[in-house]
C-alpha positions in Angstrom: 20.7 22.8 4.7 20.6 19.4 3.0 21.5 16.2 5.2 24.9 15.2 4.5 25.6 10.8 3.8 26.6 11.3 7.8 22.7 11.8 9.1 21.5 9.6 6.2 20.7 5.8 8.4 20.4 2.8 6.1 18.9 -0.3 7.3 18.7 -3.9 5.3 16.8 -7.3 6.0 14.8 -7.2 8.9 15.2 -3.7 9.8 14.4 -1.9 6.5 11.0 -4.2 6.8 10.3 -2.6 10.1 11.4 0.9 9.0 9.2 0.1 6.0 6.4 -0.9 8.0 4.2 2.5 8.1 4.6 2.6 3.7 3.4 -1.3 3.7 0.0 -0.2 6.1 -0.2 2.9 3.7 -0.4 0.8 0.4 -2.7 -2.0 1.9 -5.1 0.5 2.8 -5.1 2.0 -1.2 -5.3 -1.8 -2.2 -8.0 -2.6 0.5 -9.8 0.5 -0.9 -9.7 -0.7 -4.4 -6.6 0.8 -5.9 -4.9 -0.8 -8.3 -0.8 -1.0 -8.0 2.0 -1.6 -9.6 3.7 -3.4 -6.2 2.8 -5.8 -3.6 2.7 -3.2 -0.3 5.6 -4.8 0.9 7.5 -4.8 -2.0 7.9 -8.4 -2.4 8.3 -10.4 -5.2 5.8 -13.5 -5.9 5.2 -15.8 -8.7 7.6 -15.9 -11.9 8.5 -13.6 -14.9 10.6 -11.1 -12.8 14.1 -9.5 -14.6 15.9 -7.4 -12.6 16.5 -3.3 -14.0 20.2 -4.3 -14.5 19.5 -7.0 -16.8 17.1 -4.8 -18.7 19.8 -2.3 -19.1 22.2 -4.4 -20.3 23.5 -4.4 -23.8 22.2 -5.6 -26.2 18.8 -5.1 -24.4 17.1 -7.9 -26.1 14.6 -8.6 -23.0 14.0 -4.6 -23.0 13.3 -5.1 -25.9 10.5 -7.3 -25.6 8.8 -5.2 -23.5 8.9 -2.2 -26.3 8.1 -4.1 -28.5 4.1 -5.7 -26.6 3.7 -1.6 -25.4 4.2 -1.1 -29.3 1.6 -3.7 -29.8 -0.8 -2.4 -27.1 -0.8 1.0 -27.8 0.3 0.8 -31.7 2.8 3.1 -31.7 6.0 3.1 -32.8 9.1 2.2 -30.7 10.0 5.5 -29.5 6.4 6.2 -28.4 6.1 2.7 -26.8 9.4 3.4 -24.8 7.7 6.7 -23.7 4.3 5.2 -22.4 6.6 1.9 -21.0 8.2 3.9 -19.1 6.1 6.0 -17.6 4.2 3.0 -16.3 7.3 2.1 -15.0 8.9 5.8 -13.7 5.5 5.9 -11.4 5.6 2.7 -9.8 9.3 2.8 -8.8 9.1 6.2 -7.5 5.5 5.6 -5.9 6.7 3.9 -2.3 9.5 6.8 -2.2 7.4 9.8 -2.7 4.8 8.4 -0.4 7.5 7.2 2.3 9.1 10.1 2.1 5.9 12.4 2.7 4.7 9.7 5.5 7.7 9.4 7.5 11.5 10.2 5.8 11.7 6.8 5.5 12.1 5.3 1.7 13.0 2.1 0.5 15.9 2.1 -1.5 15.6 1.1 -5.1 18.8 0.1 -7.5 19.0 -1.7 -10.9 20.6 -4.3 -9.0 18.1 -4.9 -6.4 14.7 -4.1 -8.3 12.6 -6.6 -10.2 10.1 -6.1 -13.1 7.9 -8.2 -14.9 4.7 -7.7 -17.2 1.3 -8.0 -16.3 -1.9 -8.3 -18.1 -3.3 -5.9 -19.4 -1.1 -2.7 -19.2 0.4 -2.6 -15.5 4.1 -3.5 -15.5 5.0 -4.7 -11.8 7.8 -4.1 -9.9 9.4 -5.3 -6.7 12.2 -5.4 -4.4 14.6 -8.8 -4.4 16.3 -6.7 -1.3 15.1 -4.6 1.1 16.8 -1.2 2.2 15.5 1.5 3.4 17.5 5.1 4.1 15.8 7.6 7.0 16.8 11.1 7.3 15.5 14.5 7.8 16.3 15.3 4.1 16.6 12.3 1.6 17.2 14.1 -1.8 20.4 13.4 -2.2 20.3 10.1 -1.2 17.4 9.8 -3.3 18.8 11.2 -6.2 22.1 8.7 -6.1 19.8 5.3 -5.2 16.8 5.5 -7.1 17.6 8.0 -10.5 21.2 7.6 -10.9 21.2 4.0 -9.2 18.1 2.8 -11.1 16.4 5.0 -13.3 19.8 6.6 -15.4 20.6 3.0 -16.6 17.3 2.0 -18.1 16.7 5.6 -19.8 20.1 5.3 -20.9 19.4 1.6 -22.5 15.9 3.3 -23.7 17.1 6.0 -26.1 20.0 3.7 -27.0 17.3 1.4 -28.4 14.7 3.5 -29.8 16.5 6.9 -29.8 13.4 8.3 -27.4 14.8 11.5 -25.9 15.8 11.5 -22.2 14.8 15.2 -20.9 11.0 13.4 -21.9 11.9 10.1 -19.7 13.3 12.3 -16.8 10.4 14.5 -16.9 8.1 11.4 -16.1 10.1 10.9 -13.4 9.5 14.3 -12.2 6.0 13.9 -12.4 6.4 10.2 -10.8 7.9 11.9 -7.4 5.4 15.0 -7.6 2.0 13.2 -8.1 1.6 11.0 -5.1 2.4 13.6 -3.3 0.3 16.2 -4.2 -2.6 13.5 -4.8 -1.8 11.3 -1.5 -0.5 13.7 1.1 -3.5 15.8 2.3 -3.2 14.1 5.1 0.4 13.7 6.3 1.4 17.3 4.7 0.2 21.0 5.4 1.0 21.6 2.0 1.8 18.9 -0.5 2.2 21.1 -3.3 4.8 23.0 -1.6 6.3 19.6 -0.2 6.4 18.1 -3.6 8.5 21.5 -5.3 10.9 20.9 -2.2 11.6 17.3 -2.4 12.3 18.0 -6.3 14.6 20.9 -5.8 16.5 19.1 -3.4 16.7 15.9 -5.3 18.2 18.3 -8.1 19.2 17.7 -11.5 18.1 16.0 -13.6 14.4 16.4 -12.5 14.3 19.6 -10.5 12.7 22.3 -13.1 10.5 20.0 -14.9 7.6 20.4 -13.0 5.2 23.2 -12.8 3.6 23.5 -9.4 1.3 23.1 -7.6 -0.3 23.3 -11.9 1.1 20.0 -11.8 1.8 20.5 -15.2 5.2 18.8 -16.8 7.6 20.9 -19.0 8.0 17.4 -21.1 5.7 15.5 -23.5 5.4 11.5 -22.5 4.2 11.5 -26.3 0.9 10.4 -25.9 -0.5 13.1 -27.7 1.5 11.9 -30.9 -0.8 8.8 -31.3 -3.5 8.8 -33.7 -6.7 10.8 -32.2 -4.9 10.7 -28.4 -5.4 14.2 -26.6 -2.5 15.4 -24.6 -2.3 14.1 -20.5 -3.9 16.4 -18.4 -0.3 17.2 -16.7 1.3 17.3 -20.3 3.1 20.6 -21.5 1.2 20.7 -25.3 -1.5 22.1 -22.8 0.6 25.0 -21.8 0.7 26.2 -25.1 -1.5 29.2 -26.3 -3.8 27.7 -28.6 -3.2 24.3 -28.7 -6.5 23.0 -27.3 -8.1 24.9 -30.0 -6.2 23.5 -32.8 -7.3 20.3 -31.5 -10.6 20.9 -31.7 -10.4 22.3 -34.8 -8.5 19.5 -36.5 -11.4 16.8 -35.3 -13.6 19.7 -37.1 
């Protein structure tokens, strides 16, 4: 049975920090231990450059824009490709402190185009942050994470995404997939009998649009982030093209 909004608690300001607090101790340590992220631990903002999602997602997307167009430059690729590698830099780092709080302790902050900052930063990590803090508890979060983070912040910006470069959303969504999967899987040995089996739970009851494009515990996604279609790229270890009979081999062939 799925917790219903009722035995969902949301706390703001002072109390989301402290409900928080475990998640901030969690990323300090990967930061302390050399890991690179995408966040300050406690989701704070320093420094300038910041946009928030909803401004990003709102027509005629000329700052999105921008960003499309120095991942075109990085990676050169065209837009659509950029798009895809954008955002699955930025699909991972929004959804990083909710998998992780939700393996850790059913506590996630809670994430919204409205209340979620993002800037560039040198030379491929795009950060993100939180201008407020909220956090939601609860024995079973998927619905609340469904509504905050993919249709609250995610839907908007793959929605202003394929209206910009025409990149196809099942491929965005199934980044997303893999964002909420991963660190749990790759984190949770410790918190979780069985991350894999954790991770295929929290997706099927997050639902649509994400549940189903997954295969796990192969970790493998049924979507391409269109890496692969770069000049000499090989697919992502978690990419579908590697599910495919042959595929490997055609590759090797065609660098002869």
């Amino acid at each position: 049975m799925y917790a219903t909004r009722t035995e969902v608690e949301v706390a703001a300001g002072r109390s989301a920090e402290e409900a928080l607090a475990p998640l901030a101790r969690r990323l300090r340590a990967a930061v302390d231990s050399g890991i690179t992220l995408g966040l300050s631990p406690d989701l704070g903002a320093s420094g300038d450059g910041w946009t928030t999602v909803a401004e990003l997602a709102t027509p005629p997307y000329e700052r999105l824009a921008v960003h499309i167009a120095d991942a075109g430059r990085r990676w050169d690729a065209p837009p659509h490709i950029a798009a895809a590698l954008w955002w699955k830099g930025v699909a991972y780092w929004t959804t990083l402190p909710v998998a992780v709080g939700w393996a850790l302790n059913r506590r996630v902050p809670l994430l919204t185009a409205d209340t979620t900052l993002l800037r560039a930063a040198e030379p491929t990590v795009t950060e993100i942050a939180a201008r407020e803090l909220r956090a939601a508890s609860g024995d079973d979060l998927g619905e609340t994470i469904r509504d905050t983070l993919l249709r609250g912040l995610h839907a908007p910006l793959i929605d202003a995404l394929h209206a910009l470069t025409r990149v196809g959303r099942r491929g965005l969504w199934g980044s997303v997939a893999e964002a909420l999967a991963d660190p749990i899987v790759s984190y949770g040995h410790d918190l979780l009998d069985d991350p894999a089996d954790a991770a295929a739970g929290l997706l099927r009851s997050v639902g649509a649009p994400v549940d189903g494009l997954m295969e796990i515990p192969a970790m493998r996604r049924r979507t391409c982030c269109l890496w692969v279609a770069l000049p000499g790229k090989d697919a992502c270890p978690s990419c579908c093209v590697n599910n495919r009979p042959g595929d490997k081999e055609r590759r090797a062939g065609a660098r002869g």
